[in-house]
C-alpha positions as CSV (number, residue, x, y, z in Angstrom):
1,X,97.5,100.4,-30.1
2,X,100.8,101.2,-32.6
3,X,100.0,100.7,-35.9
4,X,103.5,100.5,-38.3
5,X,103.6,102.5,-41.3
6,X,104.2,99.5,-43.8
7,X,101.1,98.3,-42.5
8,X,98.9,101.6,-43.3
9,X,99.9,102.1,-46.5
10,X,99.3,98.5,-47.4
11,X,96.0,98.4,-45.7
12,X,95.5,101.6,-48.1
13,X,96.3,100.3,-51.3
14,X,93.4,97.7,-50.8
15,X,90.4,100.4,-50.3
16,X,90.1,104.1,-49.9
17,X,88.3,104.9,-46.2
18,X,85.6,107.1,-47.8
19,X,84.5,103.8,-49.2
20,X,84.7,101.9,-46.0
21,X,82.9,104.8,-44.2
22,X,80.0,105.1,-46.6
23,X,79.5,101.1,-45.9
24,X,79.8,100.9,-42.3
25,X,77.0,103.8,-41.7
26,X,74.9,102.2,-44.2
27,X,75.1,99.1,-42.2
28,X,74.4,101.6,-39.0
29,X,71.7,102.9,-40.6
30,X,73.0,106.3,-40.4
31,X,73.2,107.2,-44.1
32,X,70.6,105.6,-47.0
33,X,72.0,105.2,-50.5
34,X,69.8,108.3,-51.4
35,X,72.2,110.2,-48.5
36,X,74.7,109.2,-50.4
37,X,74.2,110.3,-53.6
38,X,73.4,113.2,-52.5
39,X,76.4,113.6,-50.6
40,X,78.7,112.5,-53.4
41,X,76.5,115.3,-55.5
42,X,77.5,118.3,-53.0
43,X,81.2,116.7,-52.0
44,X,82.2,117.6,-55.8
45,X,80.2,121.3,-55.5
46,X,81.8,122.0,-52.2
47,X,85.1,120.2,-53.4
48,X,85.7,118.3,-49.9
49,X,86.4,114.8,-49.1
50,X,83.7,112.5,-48.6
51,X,83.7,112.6,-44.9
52,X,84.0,116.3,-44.7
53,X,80.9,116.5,-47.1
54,X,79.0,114.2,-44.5
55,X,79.5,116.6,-42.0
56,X,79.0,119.7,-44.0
57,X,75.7,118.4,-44.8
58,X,74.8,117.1,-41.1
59,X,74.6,113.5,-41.9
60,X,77.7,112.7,-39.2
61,X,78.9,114.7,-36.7
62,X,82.7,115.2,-36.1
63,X,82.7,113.1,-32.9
64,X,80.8,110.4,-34.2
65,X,83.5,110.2,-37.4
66,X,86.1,110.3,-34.9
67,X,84.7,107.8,-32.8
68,X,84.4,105.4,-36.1
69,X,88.2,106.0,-36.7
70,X,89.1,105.1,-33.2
71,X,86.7,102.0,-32.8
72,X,87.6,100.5,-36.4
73,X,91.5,100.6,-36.0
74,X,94.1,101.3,-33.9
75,X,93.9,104.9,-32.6
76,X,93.9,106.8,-30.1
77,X,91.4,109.5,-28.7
78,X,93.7,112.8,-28.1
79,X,93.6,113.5,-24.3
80,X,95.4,116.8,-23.4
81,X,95.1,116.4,-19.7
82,X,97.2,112.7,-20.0
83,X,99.2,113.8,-23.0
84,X,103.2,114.0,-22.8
85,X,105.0,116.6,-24.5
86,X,108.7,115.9,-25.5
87,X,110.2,119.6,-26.3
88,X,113.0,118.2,-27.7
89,X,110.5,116.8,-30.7
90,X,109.1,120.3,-31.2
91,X,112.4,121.8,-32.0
92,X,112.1,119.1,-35.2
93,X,109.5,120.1,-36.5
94,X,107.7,123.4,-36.5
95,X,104.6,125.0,-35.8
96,X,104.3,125.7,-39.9
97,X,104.4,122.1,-40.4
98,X,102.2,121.0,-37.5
99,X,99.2,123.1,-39.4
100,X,100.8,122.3,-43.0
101,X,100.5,118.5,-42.7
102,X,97.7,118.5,-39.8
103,X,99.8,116.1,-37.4
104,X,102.1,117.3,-34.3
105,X,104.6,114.7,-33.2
106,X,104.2,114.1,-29.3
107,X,106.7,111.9,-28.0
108,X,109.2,108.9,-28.1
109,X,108.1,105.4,-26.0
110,X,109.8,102.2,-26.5
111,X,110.6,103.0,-30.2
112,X,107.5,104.2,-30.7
113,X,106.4,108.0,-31.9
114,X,102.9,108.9,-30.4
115,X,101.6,111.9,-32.5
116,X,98.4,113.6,-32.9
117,X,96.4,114.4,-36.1
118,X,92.8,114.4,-37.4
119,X,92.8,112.7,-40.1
120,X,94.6,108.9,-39.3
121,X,94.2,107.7,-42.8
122,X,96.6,110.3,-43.7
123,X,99.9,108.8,-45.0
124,X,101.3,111.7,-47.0
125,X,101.4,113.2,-42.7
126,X,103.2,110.0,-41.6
127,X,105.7,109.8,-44.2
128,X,106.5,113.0,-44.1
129,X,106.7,112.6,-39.8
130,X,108.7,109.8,-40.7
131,X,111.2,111.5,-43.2
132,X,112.0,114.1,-40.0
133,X,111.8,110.8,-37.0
134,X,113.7,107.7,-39.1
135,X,114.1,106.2,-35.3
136,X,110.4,105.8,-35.0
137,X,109.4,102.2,-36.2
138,X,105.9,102.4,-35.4
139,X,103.8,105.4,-35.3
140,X,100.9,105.6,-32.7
141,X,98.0,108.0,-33.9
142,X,96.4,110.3,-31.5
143,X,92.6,111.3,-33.1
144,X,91.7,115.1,-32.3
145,X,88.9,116.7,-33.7
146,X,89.7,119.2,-36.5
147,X,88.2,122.5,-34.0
148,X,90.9,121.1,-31.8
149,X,93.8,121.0,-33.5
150,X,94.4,124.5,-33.8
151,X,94.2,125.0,-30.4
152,X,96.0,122.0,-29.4
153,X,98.9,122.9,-32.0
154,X,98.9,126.7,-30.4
155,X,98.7,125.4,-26.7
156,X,101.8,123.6,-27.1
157,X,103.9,125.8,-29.0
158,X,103.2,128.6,-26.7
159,X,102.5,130.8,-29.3
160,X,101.2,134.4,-28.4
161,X,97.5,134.2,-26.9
162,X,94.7,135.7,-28.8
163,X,94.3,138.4,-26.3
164,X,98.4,139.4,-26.5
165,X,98.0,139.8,-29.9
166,X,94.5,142.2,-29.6
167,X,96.5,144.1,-27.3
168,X,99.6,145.1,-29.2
169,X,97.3,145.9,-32.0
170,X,96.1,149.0,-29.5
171,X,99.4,149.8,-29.3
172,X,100.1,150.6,-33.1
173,X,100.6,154.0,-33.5
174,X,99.6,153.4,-37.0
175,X,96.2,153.5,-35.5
176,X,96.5,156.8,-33.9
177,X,93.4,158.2,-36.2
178,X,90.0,157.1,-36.9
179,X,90.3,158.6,-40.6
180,X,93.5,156.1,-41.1
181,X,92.9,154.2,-43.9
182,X,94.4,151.0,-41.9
183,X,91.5,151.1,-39.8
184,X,89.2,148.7,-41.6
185,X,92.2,146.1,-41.8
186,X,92.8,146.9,-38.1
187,X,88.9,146.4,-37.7
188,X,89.1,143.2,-39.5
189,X,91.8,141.4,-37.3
190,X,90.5,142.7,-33.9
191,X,87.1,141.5,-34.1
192,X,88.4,138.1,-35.8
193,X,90.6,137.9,-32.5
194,X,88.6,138.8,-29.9
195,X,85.7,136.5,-31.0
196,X,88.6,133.8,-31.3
197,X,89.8,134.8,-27.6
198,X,86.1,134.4,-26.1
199,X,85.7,130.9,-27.6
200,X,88.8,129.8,-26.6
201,X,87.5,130.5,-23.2
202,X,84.2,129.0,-23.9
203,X,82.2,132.1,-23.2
204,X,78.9,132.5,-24.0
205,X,78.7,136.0,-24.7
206,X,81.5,139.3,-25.7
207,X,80.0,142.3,-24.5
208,X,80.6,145.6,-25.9
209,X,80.0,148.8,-23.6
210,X,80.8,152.7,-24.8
211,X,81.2,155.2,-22.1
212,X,82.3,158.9,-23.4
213,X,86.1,158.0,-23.9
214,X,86.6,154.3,-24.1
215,X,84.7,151.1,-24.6
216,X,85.0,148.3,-22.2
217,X,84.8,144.7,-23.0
218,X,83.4,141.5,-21.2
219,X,83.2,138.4,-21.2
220,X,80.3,135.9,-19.4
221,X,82.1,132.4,-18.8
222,X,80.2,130.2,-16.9
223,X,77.2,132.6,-16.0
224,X,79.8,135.1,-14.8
225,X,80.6,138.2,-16.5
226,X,84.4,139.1,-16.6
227,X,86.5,141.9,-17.4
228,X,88.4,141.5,-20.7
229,X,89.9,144.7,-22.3
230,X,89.0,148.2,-22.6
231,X,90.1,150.3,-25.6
232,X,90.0,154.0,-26.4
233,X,86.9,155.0,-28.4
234,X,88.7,156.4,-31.3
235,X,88.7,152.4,-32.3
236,X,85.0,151.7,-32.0
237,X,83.1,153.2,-35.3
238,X,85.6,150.5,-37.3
239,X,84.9,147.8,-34.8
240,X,81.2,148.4,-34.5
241,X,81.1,148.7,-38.9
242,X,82.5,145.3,-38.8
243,X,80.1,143.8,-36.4
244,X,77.4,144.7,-38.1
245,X,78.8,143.9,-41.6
246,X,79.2,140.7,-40.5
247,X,75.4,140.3,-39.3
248,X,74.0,141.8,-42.3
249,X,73.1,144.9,-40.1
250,X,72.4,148.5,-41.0
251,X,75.8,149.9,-40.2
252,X,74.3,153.8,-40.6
253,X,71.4,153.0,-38.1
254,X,72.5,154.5,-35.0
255,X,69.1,155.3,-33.6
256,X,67.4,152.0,-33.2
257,X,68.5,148.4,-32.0
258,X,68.8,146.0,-34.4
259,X,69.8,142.1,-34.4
260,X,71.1,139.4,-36.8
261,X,73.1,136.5,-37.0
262,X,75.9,135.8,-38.4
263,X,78.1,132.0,-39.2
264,X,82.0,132.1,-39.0
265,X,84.8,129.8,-39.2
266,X,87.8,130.4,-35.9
267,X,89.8,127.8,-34.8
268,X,88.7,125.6,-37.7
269,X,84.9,125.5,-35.5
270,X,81.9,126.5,-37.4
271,X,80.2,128.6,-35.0
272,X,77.0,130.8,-35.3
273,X,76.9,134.7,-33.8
274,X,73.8,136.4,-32.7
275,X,74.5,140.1,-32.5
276,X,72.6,142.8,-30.8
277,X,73.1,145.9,-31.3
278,X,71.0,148.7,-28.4
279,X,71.7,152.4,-28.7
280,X,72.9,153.9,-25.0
281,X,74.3,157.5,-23.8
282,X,77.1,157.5,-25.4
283,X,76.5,155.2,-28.3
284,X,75.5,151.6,-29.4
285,X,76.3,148.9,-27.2
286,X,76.9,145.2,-28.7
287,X,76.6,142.0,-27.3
288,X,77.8,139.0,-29.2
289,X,75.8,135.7,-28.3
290,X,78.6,132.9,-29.2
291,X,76.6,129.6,-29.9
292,X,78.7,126.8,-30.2
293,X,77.1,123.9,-32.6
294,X,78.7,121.1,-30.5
295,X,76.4,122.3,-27.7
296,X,73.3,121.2,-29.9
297,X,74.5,117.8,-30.3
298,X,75.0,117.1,-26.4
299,X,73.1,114.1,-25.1
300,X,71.4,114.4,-22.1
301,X,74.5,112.0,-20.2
302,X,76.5,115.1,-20.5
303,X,74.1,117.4,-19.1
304,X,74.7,116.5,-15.6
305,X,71.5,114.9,-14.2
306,X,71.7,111.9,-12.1
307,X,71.5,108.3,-13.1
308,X,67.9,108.0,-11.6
309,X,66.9,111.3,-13.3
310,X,68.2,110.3,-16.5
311,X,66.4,107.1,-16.5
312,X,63.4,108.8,-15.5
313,X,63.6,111.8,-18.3
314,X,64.1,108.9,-20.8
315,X,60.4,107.3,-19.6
316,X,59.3,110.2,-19.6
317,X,60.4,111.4,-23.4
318,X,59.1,108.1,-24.3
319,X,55.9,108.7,-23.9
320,X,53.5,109.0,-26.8
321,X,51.7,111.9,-25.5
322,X,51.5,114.2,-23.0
323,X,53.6,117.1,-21.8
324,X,57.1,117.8,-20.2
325,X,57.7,121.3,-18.7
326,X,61.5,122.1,-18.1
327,X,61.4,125.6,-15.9
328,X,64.0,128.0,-14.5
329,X,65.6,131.6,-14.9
330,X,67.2,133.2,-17.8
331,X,70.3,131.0,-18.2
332,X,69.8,128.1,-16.5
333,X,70.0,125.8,-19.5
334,X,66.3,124.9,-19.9
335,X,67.2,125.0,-24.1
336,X,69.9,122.5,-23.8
337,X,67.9,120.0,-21.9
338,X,65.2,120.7,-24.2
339,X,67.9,119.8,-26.8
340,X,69.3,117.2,-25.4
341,X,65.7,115.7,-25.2
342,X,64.9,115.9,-28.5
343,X,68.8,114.0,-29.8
344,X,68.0,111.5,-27.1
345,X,64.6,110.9,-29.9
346,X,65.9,111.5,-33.0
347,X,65.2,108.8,-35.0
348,X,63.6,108.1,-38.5
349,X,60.7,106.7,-37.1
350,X,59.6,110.1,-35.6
351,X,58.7,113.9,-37.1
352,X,60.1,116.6,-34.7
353,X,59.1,119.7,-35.5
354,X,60.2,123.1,-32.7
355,X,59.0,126.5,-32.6
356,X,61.5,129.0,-31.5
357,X,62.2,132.7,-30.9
358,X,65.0,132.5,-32.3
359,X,66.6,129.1,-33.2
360,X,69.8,128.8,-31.4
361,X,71.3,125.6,-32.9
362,X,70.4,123.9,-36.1
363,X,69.4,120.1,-35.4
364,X,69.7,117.9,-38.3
365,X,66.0,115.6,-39.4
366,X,64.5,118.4,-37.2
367,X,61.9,120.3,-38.8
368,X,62.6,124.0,-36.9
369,X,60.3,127.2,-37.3
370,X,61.7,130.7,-35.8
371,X,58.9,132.5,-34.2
372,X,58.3,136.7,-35.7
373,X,55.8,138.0,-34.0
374,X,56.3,141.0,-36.3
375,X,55.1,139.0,-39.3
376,X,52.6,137.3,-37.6
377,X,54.3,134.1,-36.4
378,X,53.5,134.2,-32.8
379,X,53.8,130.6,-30.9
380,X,49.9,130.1,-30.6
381,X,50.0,130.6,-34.6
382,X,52.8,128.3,-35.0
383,X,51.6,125.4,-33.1
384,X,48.4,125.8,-35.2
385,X,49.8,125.4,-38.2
386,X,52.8,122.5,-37.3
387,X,49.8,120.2,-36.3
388,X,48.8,120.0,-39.5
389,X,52.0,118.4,-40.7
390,X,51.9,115.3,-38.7
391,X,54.2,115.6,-36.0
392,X,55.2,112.7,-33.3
393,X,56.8,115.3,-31.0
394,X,56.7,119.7,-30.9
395,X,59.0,121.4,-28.9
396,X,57.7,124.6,-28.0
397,X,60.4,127.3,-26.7
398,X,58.4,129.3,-23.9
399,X,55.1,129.0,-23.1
400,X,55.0,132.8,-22.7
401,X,50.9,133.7,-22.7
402,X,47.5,132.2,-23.1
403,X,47.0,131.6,-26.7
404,X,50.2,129.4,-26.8
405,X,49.4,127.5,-23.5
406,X,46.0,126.6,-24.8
407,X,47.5,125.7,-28.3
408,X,50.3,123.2,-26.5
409,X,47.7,121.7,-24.5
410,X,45.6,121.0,-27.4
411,X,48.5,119.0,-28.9
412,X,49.2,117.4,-26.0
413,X,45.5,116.1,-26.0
414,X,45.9,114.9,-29.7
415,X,48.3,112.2,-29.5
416,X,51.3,114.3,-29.8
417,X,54.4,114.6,-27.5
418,X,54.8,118.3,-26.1
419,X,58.2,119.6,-24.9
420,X,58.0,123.3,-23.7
421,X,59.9,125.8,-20.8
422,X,58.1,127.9,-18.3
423,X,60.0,130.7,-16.8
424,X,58.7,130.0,-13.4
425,X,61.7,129.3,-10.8
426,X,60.6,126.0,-9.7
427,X,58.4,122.8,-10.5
428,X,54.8,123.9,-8.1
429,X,55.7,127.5,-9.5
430,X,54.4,126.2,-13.3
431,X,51.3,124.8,-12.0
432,X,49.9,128.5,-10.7
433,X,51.4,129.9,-14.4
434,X,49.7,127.7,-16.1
435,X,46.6,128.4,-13.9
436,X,47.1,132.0,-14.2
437,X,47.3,131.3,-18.0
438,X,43.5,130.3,-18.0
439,X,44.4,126.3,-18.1
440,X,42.1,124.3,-16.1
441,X,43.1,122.0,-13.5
442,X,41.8,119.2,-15.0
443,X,43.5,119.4,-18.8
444,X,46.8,120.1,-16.1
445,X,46.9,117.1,-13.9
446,X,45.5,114.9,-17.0
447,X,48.0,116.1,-19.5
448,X,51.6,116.9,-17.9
449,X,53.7,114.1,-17.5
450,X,56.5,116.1,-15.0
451,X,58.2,119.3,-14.5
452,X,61.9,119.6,-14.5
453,X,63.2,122.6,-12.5
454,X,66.9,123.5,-12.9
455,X,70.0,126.1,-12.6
456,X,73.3,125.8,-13.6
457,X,76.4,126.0,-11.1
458,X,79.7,126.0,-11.9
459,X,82.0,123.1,-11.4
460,X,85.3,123.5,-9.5
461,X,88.6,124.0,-11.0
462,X,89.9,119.9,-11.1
463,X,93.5,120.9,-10.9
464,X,93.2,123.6,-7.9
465,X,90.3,122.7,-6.0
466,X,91.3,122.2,-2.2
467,X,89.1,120.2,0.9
468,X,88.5,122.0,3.6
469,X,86.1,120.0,6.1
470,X,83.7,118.1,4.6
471,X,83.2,120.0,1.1
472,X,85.8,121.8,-1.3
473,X,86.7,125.1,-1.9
474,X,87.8,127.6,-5.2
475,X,91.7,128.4,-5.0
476,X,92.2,129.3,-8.8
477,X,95.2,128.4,-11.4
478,X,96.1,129.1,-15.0
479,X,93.7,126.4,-16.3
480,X,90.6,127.8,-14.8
481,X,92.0,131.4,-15.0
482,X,92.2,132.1,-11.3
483,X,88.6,131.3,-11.1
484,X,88.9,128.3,-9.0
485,X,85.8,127.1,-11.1
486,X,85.7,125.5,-14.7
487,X,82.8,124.5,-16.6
488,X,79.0,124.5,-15.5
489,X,76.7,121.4,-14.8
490,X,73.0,121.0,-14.1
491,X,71.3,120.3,-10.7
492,X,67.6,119.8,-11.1
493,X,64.4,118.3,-9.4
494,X,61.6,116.2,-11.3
495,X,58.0,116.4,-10.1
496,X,56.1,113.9,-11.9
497,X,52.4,114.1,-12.0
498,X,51.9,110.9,-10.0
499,X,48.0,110.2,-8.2
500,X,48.2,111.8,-5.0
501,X,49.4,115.3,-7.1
502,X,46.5,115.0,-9.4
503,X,44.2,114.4,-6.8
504,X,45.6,117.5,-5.2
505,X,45.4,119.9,-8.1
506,X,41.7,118.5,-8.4
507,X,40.7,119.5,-5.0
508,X,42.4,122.6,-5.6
509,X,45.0,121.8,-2.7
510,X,47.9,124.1,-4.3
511,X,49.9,125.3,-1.0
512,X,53.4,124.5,-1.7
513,X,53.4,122.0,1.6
514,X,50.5,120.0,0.2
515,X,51.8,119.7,-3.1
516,X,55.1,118.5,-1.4
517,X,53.4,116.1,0.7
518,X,52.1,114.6,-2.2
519,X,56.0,113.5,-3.7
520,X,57.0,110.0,-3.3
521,X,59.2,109.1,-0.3
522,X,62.7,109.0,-3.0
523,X,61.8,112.1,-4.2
524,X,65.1,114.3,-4.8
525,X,64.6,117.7,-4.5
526,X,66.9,120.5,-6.1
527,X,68.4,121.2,-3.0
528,X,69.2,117.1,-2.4
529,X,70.8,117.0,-5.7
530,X,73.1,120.0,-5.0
531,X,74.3,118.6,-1.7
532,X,75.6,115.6,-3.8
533,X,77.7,117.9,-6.1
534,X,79.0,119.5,-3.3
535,X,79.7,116.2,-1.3
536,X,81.4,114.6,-4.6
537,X,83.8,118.0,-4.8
538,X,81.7,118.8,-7.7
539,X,80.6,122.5,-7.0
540,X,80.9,124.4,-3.4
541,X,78.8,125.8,-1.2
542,X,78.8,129.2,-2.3
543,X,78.1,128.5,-5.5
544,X,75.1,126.4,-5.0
545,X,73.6,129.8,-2.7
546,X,74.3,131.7,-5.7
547,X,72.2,129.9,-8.0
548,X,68.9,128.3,-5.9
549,X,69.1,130.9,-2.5
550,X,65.8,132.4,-3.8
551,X,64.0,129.0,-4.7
552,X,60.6,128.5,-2.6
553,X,61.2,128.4,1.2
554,X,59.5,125.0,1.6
555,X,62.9,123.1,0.6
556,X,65.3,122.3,3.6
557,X,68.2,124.9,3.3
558,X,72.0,123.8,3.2
């Protein structure tokens, strides 16, 4: 996998990669010459490379331009978990370098210096690597995204954490007023690091609670809400200002909630906030929804479902009509899968069009709406009008009442492809909402393909987890953060509407154990699917009772 300097830049002297790039995802059919141009248009506006203006623009994603690097020459993906670190290297060349030039040297094997960067067409990073390392005859490239390399450059240089840092800014006496005129600064660099501290541990939301003298902070990671800090209140009219300057919001409301959203750049990630801001006792509490992009690009392969499921949801979204129904609690990922539906049919032959209250990711060639019922946009009113732009496929958010059920059915019926949720907490469970939503049997049984029921549990700790009898328990170390859990996953059951179901909902046979009775003999249900996990040392016990304990009695418990 070493490729030798000499051979780099001679290979760049020929043709710049830009060039090479825009070729090879023509011949992918991934960009059109009229991408292209306009690309080139915005990359001298924006004043980025060529592949940076890709991305910017949503044409490429950073994993698939990493993925072209590694498969078209010699480099490696980065891996920090079977990385090597030689401190000795570090002491050559320093952290100020390592973000300078964007490229970290690794470590020495056979002669060879292994090193990780993000861009491997960058020789003015080798030669300057190889100015500081004249032993090292060949140079072996490691590819890390650009949002990693921050944090892969931090990580190893053991630089003060995120949260250190928000810390012994609370201990500034400089601070000691609310009328200092540091305060905004102070403002400034505490919200900027606490957002950076709860992506780094890949939470979903930062909560924000006032009590009379202090405000406390949390964290949710992984469903779970976790203490994080708690400051005195004398900080929080500068911290709240700044949250809601940096959603657009009314910062002299104090009386009414408000919400708004907000884009910012940590950790070299582009990654969208939704704020909410809810008056309390003792003043407004906020609650930072953290909505990481990369999570709108997953495919349904990293979601979690099984082989057989994921054949069978693939069928399924390739139908050319009909309805899927993904149902569950708050939480329990129903917008990824609907997401991860929706990239597995991206494709230029097809016009996707989604209703949503609100839109949590932006999906490139997807045609999205954001539902305000305030203005008039409800969903019934929004599916009214996107079927008369000629959609292949609608994904509706939540059917929520009647109007919108009967509106999804209706395009359902008209040769369209219908992907909605149902906050019902499992698969028989939608067929009495939908019932109770005034939707005949008949249009049911005729018209939904399957229902997907789900929750999320979260995945043991790789490094600490420890067997005890037949399944694995939670210990807890410094990678999961004494958790003993890291990461989530899906379990889910599929009903699909086969003949003896429709037959059933027909006769108006809707017990739970009839409807059951009507499954085919393979069937996997929720519960099924969980003992795997937990068999595989995927998830424990505990945590499958604390996410399906209160799904319908008629499943076999663990």
């Amino acid at each position: 996998m070493a490729i030798t300097s000499s051979r780099d830049k001679s290979y760049l002297k020929k043709s710049k990669f830009s060039f090479d790039l825009t070729d090879h995802l023509k011949k992918l059919g991934i960009i059109s010459d009229d991408g292209h141009r306009i690309a080139s248009i915005e990359q001298k506006k924006l004043n980025l490379s060529l592949e940076e203006t890709y991305i910017k623009l949503g044409f490429i994603t950073e994993e698939l331009l990493r993925d072209l690097h590694i498969n078209s020459h010699d480099f490696v993906p980065f891996c920090s978990k079977s990385t090597k670190l030689d401190q000795e290297i570090l002491k050559l060349w320093s952290i100020d370098q390592a973000f300078v030039h964007q490229i970290m040297p690794l470590y020495f094997q056979d002669g060879e210096l292994n090193v990780v960067m993000t861009d491997g067409f960058n020789i003015q990073a080798i030669d300057n690597v190889k100015s500081h390392f004249p032993n090292a005859h060949t140079i072996v490239r490691h590819i890390a995204l650009r949002g990693e390399f921050k944090q892969i450059v931090e990580a190893f240089y053991d630089e003060a954490s995120t949260l250190e840092k928000i810390q012994s800014f609370l201990q500034l006496d400089a601070f000691a007023t609310e009328t200092d005129n540091k305060l905004p600064t102070f403002a400034l660099e505490f919200v900027e690091n606490i957002l950076t501290h709860a992506i780094d541990q890949n939470a979903s939301d930062l909560h924000f609670e006032v009590e009379a003298n202090f405000v406390r902070t949390r964290l949710r990671i992984d469903g779970i809400l976790q203490p994080l800090i708690t400051f005195h209140r004398k900080y929080w009219p500068s911290i709240i200002i700044r949250l809601k300057v940096t959603a657009d919001l009314n910062i002299a409301e104090t009386r009414l909630p408000q919400n708004g959203r907000s884009t910012v750049t940590l950790n070299g990630r582009s990654i969208d906030l939704r704020i909410s801001i809810h008056p309390t006792l003792h003043g407004d509490d906020v609650v930072v929804r953290i909505l990481d992009k990369k999570v709108a690009h997953k495919n349904l392969d990293e979601l979690g479902f099984t082989p057989d499921q994921l054949t069978y949801i693939k069928k399924l979204a390739s139908h050319p009509e009909g309805m899927i129904l993904v149902t569950g609690p708050t939480g329990s990922g129903k917008t990824t899968t609907l997401y991860g539906i929706l990239n597995y049919l991206l494709s230029s032959s097809l016009k996707i069009m989604t209703l949503e209250q609100p839109i949590e990711y932006t999906l490139h060639q997807v045609r999205q709406t954001s539902i305000h019922e305030d203005h008039g946009i409800t969903f019934g009113e929004g599916v009214r009008s996107v079927l008369r732009q000629d959609p292949d496929v609608i994904m509706i958010g939540e059917i929520r009442d009647e109007t919108t059920s009967q509106m999804a059915f209706r395009a359902s019926l008209t040769g369209h492809l219908v992907l909605s949720s149902l906050h019902t907490k499992d698969c028989f469970g939608s067929l009495f909402r939908l019932k109770d939503l005034g939707m005949s049997l008949d249009l049911i049984s005729n018209n939904v393909l399957a229902i997907i029921t789900q929750r999320l549990v979260r995945k043991l700790c790789p490094l600490c987890k420890k067997q005890i009898d037949e399944s694995f328990q939670p210990q807890g170390c410094d990678d999961c953060h004494y958790t003993g859990y890291k990461g989530r996953t899906v379990i889910a059951e599929i009903v699909p509407m086969n003949t003896k179901l429709e037959n059933a909902i027909l006769s108006e046979k809707l017990t739970p154990e009839y409807l059951g009775a009507c499954l085919d003999s393979k069937h996997q249900s929720i519960y099924q699917h969980a003992k795997l996990l937990i068999t595989q040392g995927v998830t424990s016990v505990e945590e499958v009772k604390r996410s399906i304990h209160f799904i319908a009695d008629n499943h076999a418990p663990l």
